[in-house]
CHARMM-style PDB file with segment names, atoms N, HN, CA, C and O in Angstrom:
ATOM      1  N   UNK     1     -11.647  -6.411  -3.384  1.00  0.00      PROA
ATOM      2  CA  UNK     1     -11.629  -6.422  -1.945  1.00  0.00      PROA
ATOM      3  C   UNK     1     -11.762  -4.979  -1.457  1.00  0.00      PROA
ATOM      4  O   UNK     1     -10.940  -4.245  -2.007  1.00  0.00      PROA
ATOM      5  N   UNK     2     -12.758  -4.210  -0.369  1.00  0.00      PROA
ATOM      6  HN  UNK     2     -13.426  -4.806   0.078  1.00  0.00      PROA
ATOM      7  CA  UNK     2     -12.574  -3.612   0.158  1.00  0.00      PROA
ATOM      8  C   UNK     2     -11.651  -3.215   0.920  1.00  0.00      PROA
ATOM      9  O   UNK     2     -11.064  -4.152   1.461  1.00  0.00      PROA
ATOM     10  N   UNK     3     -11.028  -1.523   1.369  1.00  0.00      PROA
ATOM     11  HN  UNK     3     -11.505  -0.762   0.930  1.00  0.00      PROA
ATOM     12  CA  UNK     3     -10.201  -1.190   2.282  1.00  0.00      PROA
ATOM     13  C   UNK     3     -10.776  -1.802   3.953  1.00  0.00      PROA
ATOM     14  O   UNK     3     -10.042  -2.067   4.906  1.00  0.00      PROA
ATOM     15  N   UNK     4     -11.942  -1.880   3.912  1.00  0.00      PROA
ATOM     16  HN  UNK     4     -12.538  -1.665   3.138  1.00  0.00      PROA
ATOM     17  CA  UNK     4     -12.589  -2.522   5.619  1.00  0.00      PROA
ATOM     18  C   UNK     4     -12.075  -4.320   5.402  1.00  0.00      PROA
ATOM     19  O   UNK     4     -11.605  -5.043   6.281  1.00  0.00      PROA
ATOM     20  N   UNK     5     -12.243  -4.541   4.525  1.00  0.00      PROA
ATOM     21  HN  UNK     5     -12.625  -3.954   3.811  1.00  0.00      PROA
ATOM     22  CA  UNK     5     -12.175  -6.413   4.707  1.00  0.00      PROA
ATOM     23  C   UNK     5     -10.559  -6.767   4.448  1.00  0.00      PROA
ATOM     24  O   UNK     5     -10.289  -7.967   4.507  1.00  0.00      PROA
ATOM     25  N   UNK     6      -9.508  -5.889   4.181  1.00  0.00      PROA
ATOM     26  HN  UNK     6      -9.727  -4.915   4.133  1.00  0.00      PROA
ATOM     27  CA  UNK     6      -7.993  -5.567   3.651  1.00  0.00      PROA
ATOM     28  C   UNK     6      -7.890  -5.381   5.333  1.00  0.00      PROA
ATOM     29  O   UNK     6      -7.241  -6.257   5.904  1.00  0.00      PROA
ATOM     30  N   UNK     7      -8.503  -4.264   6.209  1.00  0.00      PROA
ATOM     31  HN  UNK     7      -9.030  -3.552   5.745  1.00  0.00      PROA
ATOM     32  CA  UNK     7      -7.851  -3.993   7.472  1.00  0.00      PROA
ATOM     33  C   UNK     7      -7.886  -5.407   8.358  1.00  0.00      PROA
ATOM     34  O   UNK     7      -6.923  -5.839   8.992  1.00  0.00      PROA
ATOM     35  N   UNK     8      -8.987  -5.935   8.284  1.00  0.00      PROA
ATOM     36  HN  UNK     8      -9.770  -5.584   7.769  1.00  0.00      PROA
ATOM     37  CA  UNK     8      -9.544  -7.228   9.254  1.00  0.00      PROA
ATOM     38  C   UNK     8      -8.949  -8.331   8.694  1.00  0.00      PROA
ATOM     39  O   UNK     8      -9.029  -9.176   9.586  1.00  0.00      PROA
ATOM     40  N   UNK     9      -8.194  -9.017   7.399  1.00  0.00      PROA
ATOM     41  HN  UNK     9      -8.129  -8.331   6.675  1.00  0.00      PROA
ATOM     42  CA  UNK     9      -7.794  -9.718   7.135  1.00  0.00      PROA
ATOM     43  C   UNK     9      -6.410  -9.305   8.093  1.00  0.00      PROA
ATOM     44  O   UNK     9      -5.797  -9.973   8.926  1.00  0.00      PROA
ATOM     45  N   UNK    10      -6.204  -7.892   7.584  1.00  0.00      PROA
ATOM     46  HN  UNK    10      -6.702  -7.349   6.907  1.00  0.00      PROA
ATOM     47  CA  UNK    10      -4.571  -7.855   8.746  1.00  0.00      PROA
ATOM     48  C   UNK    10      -4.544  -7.509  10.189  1.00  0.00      PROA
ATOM     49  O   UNK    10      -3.530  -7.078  10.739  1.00  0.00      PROA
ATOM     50  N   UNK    11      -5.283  -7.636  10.581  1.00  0.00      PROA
ATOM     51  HN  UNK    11      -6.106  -7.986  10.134  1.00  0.00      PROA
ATOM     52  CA  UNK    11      -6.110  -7.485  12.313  1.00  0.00      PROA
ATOM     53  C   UNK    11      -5.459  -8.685  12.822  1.00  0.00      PROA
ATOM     54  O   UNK    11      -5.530  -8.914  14.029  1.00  0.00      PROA
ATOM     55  N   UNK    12      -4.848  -9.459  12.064  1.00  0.00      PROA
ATOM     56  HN  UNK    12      -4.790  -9.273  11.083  1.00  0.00      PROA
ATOM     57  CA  UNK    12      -5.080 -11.297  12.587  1.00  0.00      PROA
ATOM     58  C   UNK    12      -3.739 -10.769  12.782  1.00  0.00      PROA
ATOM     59  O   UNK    12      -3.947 -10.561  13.977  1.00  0.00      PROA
ATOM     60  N   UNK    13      -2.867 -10.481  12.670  1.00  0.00      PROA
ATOM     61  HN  UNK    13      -2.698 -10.650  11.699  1.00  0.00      PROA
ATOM     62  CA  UNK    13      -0.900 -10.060  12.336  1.00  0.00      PROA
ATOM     63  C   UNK    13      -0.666  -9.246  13.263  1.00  0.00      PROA
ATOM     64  O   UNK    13      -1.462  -8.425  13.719  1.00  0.00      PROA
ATOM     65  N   UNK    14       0.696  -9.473  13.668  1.00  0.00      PROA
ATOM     66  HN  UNK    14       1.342 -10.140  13.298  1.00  0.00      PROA
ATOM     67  CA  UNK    14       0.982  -8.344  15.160  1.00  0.00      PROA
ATOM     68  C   UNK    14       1.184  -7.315  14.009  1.00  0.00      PROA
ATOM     69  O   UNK    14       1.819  -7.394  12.958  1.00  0.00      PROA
ATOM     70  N   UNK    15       0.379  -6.256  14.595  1.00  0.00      PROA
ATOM     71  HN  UNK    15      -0.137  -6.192  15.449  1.00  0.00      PROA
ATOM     72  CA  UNK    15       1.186  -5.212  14.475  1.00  0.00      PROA
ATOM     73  C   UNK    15       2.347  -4.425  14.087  1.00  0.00      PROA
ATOM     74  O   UNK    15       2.359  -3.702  13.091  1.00  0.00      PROA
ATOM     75  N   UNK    16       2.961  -4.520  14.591  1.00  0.00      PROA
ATOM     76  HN  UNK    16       2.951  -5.108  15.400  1.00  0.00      PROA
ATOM     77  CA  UNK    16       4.125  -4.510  14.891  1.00  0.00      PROA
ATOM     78  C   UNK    16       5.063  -4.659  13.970  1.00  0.00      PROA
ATOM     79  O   UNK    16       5.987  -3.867  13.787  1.00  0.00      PROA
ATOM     80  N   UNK    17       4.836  -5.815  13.273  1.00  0.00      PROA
ATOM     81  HN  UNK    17       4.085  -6.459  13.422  1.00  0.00      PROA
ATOM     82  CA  UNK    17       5.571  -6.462  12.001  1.00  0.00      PROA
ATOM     83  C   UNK    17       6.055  -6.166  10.754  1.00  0.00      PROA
ATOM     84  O   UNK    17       4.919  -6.073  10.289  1.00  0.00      PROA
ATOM     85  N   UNK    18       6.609  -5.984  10.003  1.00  0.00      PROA
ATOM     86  HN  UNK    18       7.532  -6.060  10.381  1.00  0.00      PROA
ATOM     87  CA  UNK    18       7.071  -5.155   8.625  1.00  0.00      PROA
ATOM     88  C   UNK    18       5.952  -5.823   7.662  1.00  0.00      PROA
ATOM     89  O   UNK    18       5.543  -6.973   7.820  1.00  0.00      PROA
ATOM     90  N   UNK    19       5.552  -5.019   6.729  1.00  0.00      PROA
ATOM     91  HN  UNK    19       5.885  -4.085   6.600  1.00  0.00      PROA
ATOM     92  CA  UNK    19       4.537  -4.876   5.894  1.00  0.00      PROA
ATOM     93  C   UNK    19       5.169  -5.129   4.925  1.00  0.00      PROA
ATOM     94  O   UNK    19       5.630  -4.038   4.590  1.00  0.00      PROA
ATOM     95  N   UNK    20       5.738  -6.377   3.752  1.00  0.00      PROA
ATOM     96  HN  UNK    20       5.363  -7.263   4.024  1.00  0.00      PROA
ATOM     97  CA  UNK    20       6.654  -6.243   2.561  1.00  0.00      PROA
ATOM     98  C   UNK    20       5.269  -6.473   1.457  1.00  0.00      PROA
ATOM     99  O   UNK    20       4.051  -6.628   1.543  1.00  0.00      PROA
ATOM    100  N   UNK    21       6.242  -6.392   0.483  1.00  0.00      PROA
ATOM    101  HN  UNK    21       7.231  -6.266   0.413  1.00  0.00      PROA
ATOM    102  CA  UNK    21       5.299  -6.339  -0.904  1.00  0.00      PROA
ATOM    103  C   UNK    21       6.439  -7.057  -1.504  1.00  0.00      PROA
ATOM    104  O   UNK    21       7.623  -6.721  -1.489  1.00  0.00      PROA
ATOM    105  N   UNK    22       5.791  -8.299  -2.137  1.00  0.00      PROA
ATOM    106  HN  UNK    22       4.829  -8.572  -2.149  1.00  0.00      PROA
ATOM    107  CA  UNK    22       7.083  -9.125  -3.179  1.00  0.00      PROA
ATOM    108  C   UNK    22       6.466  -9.409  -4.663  1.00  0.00      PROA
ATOM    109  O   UNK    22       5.375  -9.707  -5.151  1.00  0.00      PROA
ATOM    110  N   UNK    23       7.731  -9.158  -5.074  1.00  0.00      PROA
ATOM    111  HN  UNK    23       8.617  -8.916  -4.677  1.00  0.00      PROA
ATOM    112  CA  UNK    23       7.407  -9.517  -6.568  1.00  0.00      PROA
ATOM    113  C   UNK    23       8.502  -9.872  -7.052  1.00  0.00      PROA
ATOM    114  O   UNK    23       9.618  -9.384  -6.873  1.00  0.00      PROA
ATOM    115  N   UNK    24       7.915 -11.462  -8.200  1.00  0.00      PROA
ATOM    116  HN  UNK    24       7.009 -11.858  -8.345  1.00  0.00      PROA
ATOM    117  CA  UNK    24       8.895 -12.371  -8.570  1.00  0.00      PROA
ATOM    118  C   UNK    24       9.823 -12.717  -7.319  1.00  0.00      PROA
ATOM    119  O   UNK    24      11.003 -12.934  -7.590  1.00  0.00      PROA
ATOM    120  N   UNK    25       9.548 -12.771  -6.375  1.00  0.00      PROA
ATOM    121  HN  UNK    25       8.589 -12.595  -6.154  1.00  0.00      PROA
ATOM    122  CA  UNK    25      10.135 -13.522  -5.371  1.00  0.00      PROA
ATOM    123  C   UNK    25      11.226 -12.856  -4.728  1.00  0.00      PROA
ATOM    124  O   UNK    25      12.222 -13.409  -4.262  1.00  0.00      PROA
ATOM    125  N   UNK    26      10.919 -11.363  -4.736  1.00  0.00      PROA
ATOM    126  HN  UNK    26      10.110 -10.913  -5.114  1.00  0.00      PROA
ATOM    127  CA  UNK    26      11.824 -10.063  -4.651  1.00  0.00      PROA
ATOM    128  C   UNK    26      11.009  -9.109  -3.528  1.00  0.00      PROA
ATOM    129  O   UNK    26       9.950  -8.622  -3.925  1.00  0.00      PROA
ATOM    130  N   UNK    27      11.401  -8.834  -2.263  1.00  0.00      PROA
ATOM    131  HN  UNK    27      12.262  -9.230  -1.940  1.00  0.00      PROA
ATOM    132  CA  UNK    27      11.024  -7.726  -1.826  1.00  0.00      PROA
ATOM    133  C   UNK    27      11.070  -6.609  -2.559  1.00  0.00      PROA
ATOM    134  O   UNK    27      12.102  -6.437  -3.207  1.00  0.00      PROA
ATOM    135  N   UNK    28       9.988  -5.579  -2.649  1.00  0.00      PROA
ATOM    136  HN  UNK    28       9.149  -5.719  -2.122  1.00  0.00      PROA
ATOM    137  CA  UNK    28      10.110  -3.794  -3.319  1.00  0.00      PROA
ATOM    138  C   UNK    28       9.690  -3.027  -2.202  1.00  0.00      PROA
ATOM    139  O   UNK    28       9.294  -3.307  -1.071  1.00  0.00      PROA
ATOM    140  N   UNK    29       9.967  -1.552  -3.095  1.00  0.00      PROA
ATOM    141  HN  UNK    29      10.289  -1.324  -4.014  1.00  0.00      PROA
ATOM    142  CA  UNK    29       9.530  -0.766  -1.836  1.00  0.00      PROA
ATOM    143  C   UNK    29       8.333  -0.327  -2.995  1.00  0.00      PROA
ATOM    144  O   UNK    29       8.304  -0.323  -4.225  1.00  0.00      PROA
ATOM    145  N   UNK    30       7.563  -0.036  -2.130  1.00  0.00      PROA
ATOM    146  HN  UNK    30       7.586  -0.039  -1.131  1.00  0.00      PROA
ATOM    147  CA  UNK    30       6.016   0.014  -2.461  1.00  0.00      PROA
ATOM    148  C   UNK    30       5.422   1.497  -1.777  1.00  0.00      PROA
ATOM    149  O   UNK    30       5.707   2.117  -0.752  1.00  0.00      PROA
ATOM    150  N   UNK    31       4.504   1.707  -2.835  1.00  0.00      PROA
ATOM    151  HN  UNK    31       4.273   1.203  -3.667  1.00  0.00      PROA
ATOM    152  CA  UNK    31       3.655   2.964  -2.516  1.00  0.00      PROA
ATOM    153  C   UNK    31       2.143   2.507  -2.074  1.00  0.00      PROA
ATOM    154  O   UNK    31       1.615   1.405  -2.221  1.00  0.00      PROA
ATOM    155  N   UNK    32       1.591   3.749  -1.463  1.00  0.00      PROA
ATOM    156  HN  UNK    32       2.020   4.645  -1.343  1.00  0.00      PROA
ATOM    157  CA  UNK    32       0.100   3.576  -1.364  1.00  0.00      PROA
ATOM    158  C   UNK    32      -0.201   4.582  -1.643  1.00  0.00      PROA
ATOM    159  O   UNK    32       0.273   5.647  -1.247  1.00  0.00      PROA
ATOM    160  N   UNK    33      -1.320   4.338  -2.614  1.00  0.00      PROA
ATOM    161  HN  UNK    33      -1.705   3.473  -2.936  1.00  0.00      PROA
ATOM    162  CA  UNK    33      -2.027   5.206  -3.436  1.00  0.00      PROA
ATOM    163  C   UNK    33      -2.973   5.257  -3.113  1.00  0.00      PROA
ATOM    164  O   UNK    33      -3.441   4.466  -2.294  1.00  0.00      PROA
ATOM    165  N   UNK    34      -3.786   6.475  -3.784  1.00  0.00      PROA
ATOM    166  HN  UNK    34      -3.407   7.117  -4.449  1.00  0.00      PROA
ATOM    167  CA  UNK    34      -5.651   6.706  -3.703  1.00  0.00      PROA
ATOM    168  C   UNK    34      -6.651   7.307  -5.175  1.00  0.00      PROA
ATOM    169  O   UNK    34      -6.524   8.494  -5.475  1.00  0.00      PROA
ATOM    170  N   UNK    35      -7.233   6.762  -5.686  1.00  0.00      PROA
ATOM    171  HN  UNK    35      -7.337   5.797  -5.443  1.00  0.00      PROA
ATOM    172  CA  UNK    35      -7.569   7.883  -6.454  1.00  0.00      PROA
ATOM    173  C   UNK    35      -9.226   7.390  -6.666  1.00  0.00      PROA
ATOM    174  O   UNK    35      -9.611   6.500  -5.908  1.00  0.00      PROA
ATOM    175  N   UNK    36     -10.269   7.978  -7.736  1.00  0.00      PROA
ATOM    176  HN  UNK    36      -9.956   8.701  -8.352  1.00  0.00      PROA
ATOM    177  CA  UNK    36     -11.424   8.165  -7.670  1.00  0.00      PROA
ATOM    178  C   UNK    36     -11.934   9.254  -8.566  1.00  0.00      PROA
ATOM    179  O   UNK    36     -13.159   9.294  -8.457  1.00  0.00      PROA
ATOM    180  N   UNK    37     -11.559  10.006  -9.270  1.00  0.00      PROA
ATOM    181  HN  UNK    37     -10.563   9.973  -9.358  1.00  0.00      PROA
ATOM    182  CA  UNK    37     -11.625  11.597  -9.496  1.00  0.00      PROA
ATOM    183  C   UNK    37     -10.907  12.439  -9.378  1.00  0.00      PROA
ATOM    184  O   UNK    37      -9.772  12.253  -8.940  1.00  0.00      PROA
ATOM    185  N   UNK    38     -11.470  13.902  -9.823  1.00  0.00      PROA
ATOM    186  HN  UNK    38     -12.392  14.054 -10.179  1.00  0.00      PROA
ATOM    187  CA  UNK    38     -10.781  14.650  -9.453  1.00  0.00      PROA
ATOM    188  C   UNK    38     -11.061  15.272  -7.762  1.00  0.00      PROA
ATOM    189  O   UNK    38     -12.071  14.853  -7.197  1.00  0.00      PROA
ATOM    190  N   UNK    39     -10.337  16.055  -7.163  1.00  0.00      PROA
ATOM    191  HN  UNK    39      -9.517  16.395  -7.622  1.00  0.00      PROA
ATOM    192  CA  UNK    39     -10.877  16.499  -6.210  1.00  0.00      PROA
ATOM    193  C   UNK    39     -10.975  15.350  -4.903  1.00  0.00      PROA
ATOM    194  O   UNK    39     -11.259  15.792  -3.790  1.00  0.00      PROA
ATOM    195  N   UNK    40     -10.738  13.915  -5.075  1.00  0.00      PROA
ATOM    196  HN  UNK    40     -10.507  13.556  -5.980  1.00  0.00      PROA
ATOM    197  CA  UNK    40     -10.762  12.849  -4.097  1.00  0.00      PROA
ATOM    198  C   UNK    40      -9.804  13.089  -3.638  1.00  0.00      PROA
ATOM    199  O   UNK    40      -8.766  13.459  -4.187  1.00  0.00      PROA
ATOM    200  N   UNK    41     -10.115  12.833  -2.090  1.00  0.00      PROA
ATOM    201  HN  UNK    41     -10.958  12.532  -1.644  1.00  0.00      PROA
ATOM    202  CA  UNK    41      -8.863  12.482  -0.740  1.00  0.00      PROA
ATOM    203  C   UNK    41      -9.154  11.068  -0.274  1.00  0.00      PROA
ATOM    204  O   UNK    41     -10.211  10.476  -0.495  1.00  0.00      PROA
ATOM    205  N   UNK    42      -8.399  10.717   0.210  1.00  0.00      PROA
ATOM    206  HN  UNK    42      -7.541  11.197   0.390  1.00  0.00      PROA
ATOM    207  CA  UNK    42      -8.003   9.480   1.302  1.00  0.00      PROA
ATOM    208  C   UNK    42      -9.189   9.547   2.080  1.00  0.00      PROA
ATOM    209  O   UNK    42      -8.805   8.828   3.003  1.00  0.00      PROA
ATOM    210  N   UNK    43     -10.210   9.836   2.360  1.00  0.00      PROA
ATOM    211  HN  UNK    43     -10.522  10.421   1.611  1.00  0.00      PROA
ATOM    212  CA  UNK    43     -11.789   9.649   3.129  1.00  0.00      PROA
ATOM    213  C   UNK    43     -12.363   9.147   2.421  1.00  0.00      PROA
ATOM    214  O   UNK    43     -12.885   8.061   2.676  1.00  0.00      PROA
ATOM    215  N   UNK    44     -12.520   9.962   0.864  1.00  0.00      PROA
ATOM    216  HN  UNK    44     -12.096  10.843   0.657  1.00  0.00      PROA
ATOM    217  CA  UNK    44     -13.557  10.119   0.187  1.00  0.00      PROA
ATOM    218  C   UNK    44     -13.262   8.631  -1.263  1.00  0.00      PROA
ATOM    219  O   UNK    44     -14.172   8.105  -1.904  1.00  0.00      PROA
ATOM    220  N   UNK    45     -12.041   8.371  -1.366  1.00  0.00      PROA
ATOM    221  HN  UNK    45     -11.302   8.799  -0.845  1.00  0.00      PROA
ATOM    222  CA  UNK    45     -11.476   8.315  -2.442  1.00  0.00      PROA
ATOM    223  C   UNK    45     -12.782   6.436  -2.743  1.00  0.00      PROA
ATOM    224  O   UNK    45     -13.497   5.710  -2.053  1.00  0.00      PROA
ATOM    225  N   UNK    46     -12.319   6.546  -4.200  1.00  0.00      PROA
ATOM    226  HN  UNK    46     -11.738   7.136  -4.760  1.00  0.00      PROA
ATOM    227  CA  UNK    46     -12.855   5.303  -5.232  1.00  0.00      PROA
ATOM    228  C   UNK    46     -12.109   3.583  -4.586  1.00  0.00      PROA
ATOM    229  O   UNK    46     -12.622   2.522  -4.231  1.00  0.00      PROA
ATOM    230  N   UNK    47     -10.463   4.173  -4.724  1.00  0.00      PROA
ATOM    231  HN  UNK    47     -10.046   5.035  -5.013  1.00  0.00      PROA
ATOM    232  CA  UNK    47     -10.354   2.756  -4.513  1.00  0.00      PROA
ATOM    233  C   UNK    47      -8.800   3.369  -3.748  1.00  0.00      PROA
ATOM    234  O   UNK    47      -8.384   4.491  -3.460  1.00  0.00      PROA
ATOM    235  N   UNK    48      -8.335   2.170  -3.639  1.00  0.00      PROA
ATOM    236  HN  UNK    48      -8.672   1.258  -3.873  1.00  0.00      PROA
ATOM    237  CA  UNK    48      -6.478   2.517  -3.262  1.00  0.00      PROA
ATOM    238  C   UNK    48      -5.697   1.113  -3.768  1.00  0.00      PROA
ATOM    239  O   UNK    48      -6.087  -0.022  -4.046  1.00  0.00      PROA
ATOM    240  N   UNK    49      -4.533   1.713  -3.745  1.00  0.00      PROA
ATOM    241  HN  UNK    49      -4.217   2.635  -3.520  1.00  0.00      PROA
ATOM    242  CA  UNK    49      -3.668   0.696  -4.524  1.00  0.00      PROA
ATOM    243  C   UNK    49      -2.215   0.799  -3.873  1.00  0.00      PROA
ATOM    244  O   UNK    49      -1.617   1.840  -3.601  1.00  0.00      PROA
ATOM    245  N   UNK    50      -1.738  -0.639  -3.664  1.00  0.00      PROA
ATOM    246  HN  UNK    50      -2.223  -1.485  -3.885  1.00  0.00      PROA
ATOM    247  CA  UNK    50      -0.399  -0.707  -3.527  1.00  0.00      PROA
ATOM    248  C   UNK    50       0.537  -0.700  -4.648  1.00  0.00      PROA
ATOM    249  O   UNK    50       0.794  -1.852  -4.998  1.00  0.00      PROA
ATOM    250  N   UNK    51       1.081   0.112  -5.270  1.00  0.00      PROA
ATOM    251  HN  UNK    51       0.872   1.048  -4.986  1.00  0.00      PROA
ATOM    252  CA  UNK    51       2.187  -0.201  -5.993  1.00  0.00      PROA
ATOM    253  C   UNK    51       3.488  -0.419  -5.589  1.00  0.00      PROA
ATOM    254  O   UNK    51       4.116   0.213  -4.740  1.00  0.00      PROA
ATOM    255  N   UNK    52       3.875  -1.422  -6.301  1.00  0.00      PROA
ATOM    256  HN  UNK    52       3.365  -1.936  -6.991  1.00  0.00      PROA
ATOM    257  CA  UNK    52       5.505  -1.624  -6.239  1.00  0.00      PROA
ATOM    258  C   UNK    52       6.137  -0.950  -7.369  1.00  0.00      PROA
ATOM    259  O   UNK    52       5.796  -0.797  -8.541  1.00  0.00      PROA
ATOM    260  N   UNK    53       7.587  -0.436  -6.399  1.00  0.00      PROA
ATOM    261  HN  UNK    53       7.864  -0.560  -5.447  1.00  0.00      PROA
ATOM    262  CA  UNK    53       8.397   0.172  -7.225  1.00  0.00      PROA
ATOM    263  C   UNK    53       9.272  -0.463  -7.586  1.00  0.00      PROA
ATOM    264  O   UNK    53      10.120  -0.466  -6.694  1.00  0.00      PROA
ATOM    265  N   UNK    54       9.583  -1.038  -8.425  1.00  0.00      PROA
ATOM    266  HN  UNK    54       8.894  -1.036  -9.150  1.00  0.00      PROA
ATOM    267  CA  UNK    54      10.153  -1.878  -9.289  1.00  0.00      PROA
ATOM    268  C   UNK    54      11.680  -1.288  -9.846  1.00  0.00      PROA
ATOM    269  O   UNK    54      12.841  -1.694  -9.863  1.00  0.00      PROA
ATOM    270  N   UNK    55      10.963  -0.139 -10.264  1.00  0.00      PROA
ATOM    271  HN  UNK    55      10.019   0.191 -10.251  1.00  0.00      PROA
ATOM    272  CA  UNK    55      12.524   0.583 -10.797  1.00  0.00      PROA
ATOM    273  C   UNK    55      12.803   1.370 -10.122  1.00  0.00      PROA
ATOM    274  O   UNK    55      12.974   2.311 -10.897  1.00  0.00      PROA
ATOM    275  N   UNK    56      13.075   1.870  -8.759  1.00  0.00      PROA
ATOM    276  HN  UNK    56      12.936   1.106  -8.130  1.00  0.00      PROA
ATOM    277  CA  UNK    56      13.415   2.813  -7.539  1.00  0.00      PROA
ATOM    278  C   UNK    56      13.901   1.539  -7.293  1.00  0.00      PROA
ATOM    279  O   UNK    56      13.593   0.369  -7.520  1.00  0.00      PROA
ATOM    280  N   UNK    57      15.327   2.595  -6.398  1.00  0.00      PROA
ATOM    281  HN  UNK    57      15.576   3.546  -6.214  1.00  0.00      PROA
ATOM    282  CA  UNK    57      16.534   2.204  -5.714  1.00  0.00      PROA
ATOM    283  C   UNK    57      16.618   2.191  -4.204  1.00  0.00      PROA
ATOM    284  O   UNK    57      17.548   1.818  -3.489  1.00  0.00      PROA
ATOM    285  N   UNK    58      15.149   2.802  -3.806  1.00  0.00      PROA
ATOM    286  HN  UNK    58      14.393   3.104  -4.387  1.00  0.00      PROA
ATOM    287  CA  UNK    58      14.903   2.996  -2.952  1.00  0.00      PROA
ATOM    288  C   UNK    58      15.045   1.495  -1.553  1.00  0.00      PROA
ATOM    289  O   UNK    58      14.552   0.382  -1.738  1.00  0.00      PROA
ATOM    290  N   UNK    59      15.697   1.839  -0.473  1.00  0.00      PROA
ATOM    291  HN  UNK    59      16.098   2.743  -0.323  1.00  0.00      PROA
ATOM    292  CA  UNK    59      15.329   0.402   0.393  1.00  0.00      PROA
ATOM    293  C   UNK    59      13.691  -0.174   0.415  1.00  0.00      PROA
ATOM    294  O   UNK    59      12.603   0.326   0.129  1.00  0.00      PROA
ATOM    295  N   UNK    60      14.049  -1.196   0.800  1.00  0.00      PROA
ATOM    296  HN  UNK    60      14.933  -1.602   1.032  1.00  0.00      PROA
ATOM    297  CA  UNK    60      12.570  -1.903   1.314  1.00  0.00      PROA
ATOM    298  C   UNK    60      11.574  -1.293   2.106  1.00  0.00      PROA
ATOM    299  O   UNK    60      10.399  -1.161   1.762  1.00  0.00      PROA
ATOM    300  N   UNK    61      12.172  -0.850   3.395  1.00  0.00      PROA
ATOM    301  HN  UNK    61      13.126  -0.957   3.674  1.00  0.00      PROA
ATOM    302  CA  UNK    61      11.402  -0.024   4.588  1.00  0.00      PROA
ATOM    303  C   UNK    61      10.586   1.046   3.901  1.00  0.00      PROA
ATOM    304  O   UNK    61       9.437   1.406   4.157  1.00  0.00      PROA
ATOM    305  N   UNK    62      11.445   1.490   2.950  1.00  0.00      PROA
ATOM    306  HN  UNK    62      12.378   1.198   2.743  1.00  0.00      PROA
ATOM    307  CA  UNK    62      10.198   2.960   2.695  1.00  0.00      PROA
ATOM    308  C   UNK    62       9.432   2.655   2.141  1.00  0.00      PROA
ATOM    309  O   UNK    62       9.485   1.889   1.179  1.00  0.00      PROA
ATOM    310  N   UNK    63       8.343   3.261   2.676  1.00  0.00      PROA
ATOM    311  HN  UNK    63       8.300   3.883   3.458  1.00  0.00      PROA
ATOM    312  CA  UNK    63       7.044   3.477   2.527  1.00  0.00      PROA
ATOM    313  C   UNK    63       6.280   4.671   2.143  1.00  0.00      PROA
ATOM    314  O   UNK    63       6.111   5.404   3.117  1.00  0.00      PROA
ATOM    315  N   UNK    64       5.802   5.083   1.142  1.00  0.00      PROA
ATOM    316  HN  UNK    64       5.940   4.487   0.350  1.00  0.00      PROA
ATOM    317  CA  UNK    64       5.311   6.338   0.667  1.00  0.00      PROA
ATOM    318  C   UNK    64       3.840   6.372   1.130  1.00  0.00      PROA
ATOM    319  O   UNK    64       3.403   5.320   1.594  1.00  0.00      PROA
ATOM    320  N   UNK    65       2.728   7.812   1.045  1.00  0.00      PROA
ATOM    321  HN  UNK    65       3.083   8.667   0.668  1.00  0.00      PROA
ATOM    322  CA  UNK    65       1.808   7.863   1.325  1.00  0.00      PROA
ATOM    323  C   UNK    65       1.929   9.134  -0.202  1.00  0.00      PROA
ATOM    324  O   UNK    65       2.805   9.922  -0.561  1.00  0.00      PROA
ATOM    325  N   UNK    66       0.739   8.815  -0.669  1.00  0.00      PROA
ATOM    326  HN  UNK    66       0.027   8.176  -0.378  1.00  0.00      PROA
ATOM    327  CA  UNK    66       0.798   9.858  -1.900  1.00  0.00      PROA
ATOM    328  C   UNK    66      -0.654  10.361  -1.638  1.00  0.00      PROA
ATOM    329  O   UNK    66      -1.657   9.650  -1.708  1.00  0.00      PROA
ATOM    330  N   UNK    67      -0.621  11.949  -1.263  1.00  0.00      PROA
ATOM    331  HN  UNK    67       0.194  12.527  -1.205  1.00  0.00      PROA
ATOM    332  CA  UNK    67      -2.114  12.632  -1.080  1.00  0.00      PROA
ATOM    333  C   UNK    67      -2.268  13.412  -2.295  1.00  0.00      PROA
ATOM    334  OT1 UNK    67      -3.295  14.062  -2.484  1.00  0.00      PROA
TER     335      UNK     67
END
């Protein structure tokens, strides 16, 4: 799936709303990633990825951005 057809699938959702990531039937707190190479940014980048943090103690709400 593209990052353009990922935004418009969530276009349909207020806004507004908390963004969770579940696994095994478990809210996590989750990262967003980017990568592609070396030298890629968040414009330019290959692909992106949500990871869940699984083993962080971290609450639900946070949300990371990794540049």
């Amino acid at each position: 799936m593209k990052v353009k057809e990922m935004i418009e699938k969530l276009s349909k959702y207020n806004g507004e709303a908390d963004f969770v990531v579940v696994v095994k039937g478990r809210p996590e707190p989750f990262e967003v990633c980017y990568g592609g190479g070396e030298g890629c940014t968040p414009s330019n980048c290959d692909h992106v990825t949500i990871m869940a943090d699984t083993e962080n103690e971290a609450t639900n709400e946070e949300v990371k951005e990794h540049a």
